[in-house]
RODO-2510 file (C-alpha; in nm, 4 decimals, decimal comma):
residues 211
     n   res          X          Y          Z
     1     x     0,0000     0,0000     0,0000
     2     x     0,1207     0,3317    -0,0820
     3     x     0,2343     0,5672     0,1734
     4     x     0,0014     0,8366     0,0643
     5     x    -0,3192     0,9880     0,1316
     6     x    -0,5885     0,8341    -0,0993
     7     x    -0,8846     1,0008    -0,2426
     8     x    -1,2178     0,8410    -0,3930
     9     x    -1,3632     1,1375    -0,5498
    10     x    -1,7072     1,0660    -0,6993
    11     x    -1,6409     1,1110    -1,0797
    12     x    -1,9491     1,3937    -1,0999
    13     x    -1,8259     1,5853    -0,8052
    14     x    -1,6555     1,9236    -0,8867
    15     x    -1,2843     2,0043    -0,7751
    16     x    -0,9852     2,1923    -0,8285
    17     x    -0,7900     2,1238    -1,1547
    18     x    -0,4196     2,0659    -0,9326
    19     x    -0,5053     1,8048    -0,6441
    20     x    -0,1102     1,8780    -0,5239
    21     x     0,0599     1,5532    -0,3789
    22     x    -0,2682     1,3679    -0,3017
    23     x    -0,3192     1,0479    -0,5073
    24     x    -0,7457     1,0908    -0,6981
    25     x    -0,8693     0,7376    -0,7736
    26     x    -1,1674     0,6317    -0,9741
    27     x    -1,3085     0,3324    -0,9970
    28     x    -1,6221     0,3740    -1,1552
    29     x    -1,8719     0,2510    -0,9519
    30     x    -2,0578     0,4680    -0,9054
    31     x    -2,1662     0,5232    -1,2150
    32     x    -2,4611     0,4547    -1,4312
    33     x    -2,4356     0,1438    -1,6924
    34     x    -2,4716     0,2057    -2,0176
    35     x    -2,3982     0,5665    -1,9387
    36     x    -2,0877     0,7874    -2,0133
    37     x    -1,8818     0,8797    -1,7125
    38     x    -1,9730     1,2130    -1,5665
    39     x    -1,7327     1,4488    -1,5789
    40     x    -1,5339     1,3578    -1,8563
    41     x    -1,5166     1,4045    -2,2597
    42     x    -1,4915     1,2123    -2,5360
    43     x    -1,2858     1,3531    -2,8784
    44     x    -1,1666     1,1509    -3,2158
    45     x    -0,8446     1,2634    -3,3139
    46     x    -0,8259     1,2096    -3,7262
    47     x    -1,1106     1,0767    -3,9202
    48     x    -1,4185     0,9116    -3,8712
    49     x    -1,7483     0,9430    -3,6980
    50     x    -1,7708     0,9849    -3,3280
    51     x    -1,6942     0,7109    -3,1019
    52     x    -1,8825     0,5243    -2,7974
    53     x    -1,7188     0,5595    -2,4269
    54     x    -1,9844     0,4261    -2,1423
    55     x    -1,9892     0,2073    -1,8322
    56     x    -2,0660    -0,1585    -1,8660
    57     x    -2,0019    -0,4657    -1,6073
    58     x    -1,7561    -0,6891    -1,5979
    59     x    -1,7403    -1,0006    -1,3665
    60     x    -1,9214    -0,7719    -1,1242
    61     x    -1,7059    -0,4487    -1,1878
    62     x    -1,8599    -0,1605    -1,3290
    63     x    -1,5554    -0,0354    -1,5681
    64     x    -1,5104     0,2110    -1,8306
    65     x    -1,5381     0,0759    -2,1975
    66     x    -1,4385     0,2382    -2,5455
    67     x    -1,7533    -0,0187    -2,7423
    68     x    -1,7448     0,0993    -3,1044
    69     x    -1,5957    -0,0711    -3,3769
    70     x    -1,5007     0,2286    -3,6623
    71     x    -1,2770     0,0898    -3,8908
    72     x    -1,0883     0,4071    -4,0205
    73     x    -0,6987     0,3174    -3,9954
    74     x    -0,6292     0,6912    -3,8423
    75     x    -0,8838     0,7284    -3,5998
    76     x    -0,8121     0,7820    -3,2452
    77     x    -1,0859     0,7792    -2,9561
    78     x    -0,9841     0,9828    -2,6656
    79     x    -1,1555     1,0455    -2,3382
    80     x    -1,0289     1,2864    -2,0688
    81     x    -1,1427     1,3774    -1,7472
    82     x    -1,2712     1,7503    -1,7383
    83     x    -1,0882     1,8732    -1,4146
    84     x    -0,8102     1,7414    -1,3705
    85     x    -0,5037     1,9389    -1,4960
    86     x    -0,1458     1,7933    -1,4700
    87     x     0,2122     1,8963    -1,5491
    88     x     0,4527     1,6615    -1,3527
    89     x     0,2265     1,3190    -1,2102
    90     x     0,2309     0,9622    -1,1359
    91     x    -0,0330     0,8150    -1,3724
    92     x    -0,1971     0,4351    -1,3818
    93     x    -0,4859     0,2303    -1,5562
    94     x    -0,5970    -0,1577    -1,5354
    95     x    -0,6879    -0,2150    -1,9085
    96     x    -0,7979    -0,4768    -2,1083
    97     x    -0,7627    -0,5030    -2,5105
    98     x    -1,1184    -0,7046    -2,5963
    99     x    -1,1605    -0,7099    -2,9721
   100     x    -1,0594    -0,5235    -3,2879
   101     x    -0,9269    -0,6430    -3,6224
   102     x    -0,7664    -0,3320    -3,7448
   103     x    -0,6339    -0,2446    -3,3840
   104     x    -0,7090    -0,3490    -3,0449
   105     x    -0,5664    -0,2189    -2,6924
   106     x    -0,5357     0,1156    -2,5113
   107     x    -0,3458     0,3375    -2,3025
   108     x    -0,2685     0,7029    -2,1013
   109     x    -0,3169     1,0528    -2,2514
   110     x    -0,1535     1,3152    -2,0681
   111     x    -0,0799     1,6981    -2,1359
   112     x    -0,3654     1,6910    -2,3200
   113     x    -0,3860     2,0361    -2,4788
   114     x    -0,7111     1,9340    -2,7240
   115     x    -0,7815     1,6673    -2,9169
   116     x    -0,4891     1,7425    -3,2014
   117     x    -0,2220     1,8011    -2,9202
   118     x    -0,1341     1,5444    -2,6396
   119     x     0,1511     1,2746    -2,5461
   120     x     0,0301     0,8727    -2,5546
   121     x     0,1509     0,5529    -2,4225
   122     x    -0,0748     0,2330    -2,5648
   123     x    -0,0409    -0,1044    -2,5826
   124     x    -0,1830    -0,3714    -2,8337
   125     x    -0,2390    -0,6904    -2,8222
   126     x    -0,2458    -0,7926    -3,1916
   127     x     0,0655    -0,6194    -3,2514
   128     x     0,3019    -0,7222    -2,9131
   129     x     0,3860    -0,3725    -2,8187
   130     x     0,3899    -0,1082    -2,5867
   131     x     0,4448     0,2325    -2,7377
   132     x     0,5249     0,5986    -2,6437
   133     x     0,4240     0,8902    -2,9062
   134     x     0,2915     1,2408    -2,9260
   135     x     0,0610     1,4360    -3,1040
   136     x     0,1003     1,7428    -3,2555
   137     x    -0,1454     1,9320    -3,5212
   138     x    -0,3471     1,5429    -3,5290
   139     x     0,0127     1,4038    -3,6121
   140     x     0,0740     1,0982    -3,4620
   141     x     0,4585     1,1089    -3,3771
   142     x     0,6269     0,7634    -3,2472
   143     x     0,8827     0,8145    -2,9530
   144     x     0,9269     0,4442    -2,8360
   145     x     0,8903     0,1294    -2,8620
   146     x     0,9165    -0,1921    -2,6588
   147     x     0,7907    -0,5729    -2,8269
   148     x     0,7003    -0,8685    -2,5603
   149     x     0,4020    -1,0610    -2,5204
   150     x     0,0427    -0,8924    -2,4732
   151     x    -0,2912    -1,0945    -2,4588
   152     x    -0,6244    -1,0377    -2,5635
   153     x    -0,8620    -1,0473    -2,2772
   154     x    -0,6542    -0,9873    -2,0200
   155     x    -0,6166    -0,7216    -1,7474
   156     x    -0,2818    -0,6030    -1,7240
   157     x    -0,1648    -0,2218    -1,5407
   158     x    -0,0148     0,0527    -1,7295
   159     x     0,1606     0,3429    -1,5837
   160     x     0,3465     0,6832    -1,6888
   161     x     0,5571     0,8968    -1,4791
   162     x     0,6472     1,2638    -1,6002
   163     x     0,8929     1,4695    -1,3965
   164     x     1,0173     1,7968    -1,6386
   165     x     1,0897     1,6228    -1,9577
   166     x     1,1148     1,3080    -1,8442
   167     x     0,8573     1,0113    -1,9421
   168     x     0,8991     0,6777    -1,8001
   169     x     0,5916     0,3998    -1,8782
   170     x     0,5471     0,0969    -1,7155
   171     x     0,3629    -0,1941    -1,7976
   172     x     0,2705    -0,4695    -1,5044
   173     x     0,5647    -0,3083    -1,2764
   174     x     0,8113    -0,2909    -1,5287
   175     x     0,9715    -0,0216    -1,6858
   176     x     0,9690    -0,0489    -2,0512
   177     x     0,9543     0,3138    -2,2059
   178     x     1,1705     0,5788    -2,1264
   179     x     1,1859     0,9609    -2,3027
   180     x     1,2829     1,2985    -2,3129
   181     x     1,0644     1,4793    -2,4392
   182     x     0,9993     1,8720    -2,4571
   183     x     0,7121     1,9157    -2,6943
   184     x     0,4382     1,9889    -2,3870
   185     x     0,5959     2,1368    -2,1339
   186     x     0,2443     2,3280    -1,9667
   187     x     0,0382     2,1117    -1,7491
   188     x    -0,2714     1,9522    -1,9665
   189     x    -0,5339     1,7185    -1,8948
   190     x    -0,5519     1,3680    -1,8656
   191     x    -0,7610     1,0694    -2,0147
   192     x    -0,7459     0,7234    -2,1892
   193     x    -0,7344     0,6387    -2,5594
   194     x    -0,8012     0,3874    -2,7969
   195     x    -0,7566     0,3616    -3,1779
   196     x    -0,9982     0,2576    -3,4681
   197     x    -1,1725    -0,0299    -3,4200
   198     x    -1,0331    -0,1396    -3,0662
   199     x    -1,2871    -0,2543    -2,7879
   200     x    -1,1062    -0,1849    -2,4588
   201     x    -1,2128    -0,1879    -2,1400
   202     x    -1,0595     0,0616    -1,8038
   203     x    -1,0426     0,0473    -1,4671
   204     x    -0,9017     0,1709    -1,1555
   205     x    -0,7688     0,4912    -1,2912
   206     x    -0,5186     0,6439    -1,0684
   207     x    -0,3132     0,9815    -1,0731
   208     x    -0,1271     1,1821    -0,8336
   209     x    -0,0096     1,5439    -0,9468
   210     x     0,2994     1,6894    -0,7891
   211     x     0,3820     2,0649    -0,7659
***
């Protein structure tokens, strides 16, 4: 157990944009099924029509699921949380890559400026990888890369660290990603992504936002 205070914040429930040092935690269940997650937005970066975030169950959970199944190759479906606001953070997800033919899998957005402008780490499960980019101007822009083993319907933890211009990302505990990077240096928001036609599911979304 970390050695920090933890807060549950309902997801509706309005609060400042820096939560300094304190670790916010959502686990969604509180929320409605079948319903998108209050307080949050969805955006497409690239082409296509828009896509489908809402809550759905799983094995009990309620979790947070990207459920449509576009098939455009550059089509990216982001959803961020309205009020939280980041610059330097500790960052995590449980995720699980469900379906997808052209793409399948997930991952972080953070310094999210708007939906053309943001840094990304995802992993897919058709594909083996775990992979660091940014955006910039809808430009998808790959930083890293790191190949091992990734299943389909499986819940593994992601996590992304940004001090300065330094990113590290970790996937089940282990470091596998490391930048430095100096395209978004101003705090942004932060949300989840998924691209094309890639049914993924969230849950226990964790951040903690340093000063």
């Amino acid at each position: 157990m970390k050695s920090l205070a933890i807060l549950t914040i309902v997801i509706g429930t309005l609060f400042p944009a820096y939560i300094v040092n304190e670790e916010v935690f959502f686990n969604f269940e509180d929320q409605q099924i079948n319903k998108m997650p209050s307080g949050w937005s969805s955006y497409i970066t690239g082409e296509g029509k828009p896509c489908q975030w809402k809550i759905i169950e799983d094995n009990g959970n309620k979790v947070l699921a990207q459920v449509s199944s576009h098939t455009e190759e550059y089509h990216f479906n982001v959803i961020v949380n309205d009020s939280i606001e980041c610059q330097d953070f500790e960052f995590s997800v449980k995720f699980k890559g469900v379906s997808g033919r052209v793409d399948r899998g997930g991952g972080l957005v953070w310094r999210y400026i708007d939906k053309n402008n943001y840094y990304v780490a995802r992993a897919n499960p058709l594909e083996d990888n775990f992979r660091l980019y940014k955006v910039v101007n809808g430009n998808r822009i790959q930083l890293k890369s790191s190949h091992f083993t990734i299943e389909s319907n499986k819940w593994y933890n992601m996590k992304v660290e940004m001090h300065g211009n330094n990113i590290k990302c970790f996937f089940d505990g282990r470091l596998k990603l490391e930048a430095t990077e100096t395209t978004f240096e101003k705090p942004g928001k932060v949300g989840l992504w998924t691209k094309s036609d890639a049914v993924t599911s969230f849950d226990d979304f964790s951040i903690k936002c340093f000063d």
